[in-house]
N, C-alpha and C positions, 0 to 999 in steps of 0.2 A: 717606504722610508721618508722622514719627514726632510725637505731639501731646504726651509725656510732660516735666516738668519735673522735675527732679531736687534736693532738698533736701542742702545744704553743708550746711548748722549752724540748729540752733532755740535761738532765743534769747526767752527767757520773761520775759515784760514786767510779769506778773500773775498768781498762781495764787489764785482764789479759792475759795469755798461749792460754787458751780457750774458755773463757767465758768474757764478757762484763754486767757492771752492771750501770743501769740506773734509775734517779728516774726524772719521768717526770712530767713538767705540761700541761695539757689538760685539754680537753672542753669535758661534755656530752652532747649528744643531747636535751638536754632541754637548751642549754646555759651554763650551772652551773660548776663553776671550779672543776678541779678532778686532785688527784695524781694517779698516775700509776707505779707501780715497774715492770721494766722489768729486762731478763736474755736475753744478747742477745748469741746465742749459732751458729755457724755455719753448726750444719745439721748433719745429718749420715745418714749412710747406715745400713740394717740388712737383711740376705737371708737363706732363707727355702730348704736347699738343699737336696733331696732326694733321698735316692739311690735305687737301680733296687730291694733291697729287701722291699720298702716300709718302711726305717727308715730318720728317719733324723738327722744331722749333728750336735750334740750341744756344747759348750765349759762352761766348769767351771771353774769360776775364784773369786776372793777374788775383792768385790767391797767397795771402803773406805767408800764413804757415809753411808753405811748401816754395816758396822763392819763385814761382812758376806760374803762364798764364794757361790756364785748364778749360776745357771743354765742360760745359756742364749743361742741362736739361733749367729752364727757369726757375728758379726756388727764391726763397728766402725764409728769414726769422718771421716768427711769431709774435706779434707784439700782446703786451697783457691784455686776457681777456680777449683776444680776435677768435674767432669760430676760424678754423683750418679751412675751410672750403672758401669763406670770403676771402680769405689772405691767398689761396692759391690762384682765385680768379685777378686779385689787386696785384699777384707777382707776375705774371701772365701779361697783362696788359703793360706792369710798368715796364717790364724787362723784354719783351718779349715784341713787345708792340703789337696784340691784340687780345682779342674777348673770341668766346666759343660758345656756339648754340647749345652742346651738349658736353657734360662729364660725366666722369664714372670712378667713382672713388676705389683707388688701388689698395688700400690698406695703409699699414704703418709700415717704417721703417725704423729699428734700432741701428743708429751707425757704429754705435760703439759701448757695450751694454756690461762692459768691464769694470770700467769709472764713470761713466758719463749717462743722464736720465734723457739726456735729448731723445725725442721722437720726430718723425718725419713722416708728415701726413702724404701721400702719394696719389695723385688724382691723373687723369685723363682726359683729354680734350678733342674737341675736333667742329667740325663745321664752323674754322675760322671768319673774323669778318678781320681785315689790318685797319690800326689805329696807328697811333704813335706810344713813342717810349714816352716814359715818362719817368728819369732814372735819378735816382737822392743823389743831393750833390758830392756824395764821396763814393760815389758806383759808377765805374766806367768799366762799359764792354763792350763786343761787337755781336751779333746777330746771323744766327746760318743758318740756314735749312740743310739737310742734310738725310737722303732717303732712309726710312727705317730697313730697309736689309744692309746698307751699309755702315748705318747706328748700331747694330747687330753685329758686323765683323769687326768692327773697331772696338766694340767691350770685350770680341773675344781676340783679336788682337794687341790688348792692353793700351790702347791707343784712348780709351776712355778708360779713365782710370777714378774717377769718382764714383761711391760705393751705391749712392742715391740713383744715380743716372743709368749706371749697370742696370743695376736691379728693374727701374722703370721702363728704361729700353727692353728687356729682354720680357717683361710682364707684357706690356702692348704688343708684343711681337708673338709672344705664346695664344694672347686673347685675339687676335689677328687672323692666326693657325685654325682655330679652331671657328672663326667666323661670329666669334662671341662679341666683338666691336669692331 
């Protein structure tokens, strides 16, 4: 069965800083008109950094959508045109306050793949050296290290509630298991 839907016409509701908003008309595959709301988002990066003690690199910050300050793995947006692996290694450093001998690219991440094209590049790190932050002047957070088995029960404790960090947490922990990193 053919699963594809077909885009008539995008029609742009919104173009902002970061985000783009679109309400489109399309086709299902049965023929039959359809609206479609999209978010169009330019991408990020998010990396699993490890250090020689077996912790990993986390930052806490105050996130608007959610009125709340969240635990999260280093990430950020994608600016145009950045190669995902430089912008993971430049989020790393600025937020994180360091650089890694080695990564290992985890794949993609769709966060939200209902309305929104954002993808999220997923890499891995380790053999830290610490530098300093180096954090844009409208990003304030704090810094923890935190062991990966207890990164582990905290996403299954809901206690890490970001979809990106889940997923990364529990991928380096599987890759870990199995002595593949």
């Amino acid at each position: 069965m053919n699963l594809e839907e077909k885009t008539i016409k995008k029609n742009y509701l919104y173009n902002g800083r970061i985000i783009n908003v679109r309400r489109d008309d399309a086709e299902l595959p049965n023929g039959k008109p359809c609206i479609r709301e999209v978010v169009e988002h330019p991408g990020g990066v998010c990396v699993a950094a490890l250090t020689d003690d077996n912790e990993l690199i986390f930052v806490r910050q105050f996130r608007y959508p959610y009125m709340e300050v969240i635990l999260e793995l280093p990430a950020g947006k994608l600016e145009k045109g950045e190669d995902p692996f430089e912008s993971g290694k430049r989020e790393l450093e600025e937020e994180g306050g360091c650089v890694a001998d080695e990564y290992r690219d985890m794949g993609k991440f769709y966060p939200t793949p209902g309305y929104c094209g954002e993808i999220i590049h997923l890499y891995a790190a380790k053999n830290l050296h610490f530098t300093n932050q180096n954090l844009d002047e409208d990003e304030f957070l704090n810094v923890e290290k935190i062991p990966l088995e207890k990164a582990v029960d905290m996403v299954l404790n809901n206690e890490i509630r970001d979809g990106k960090t889940q997923a990364l947490v529990l991928k380096v922990k599987a890759l870990r298991d199995k002595g593949l990193w």
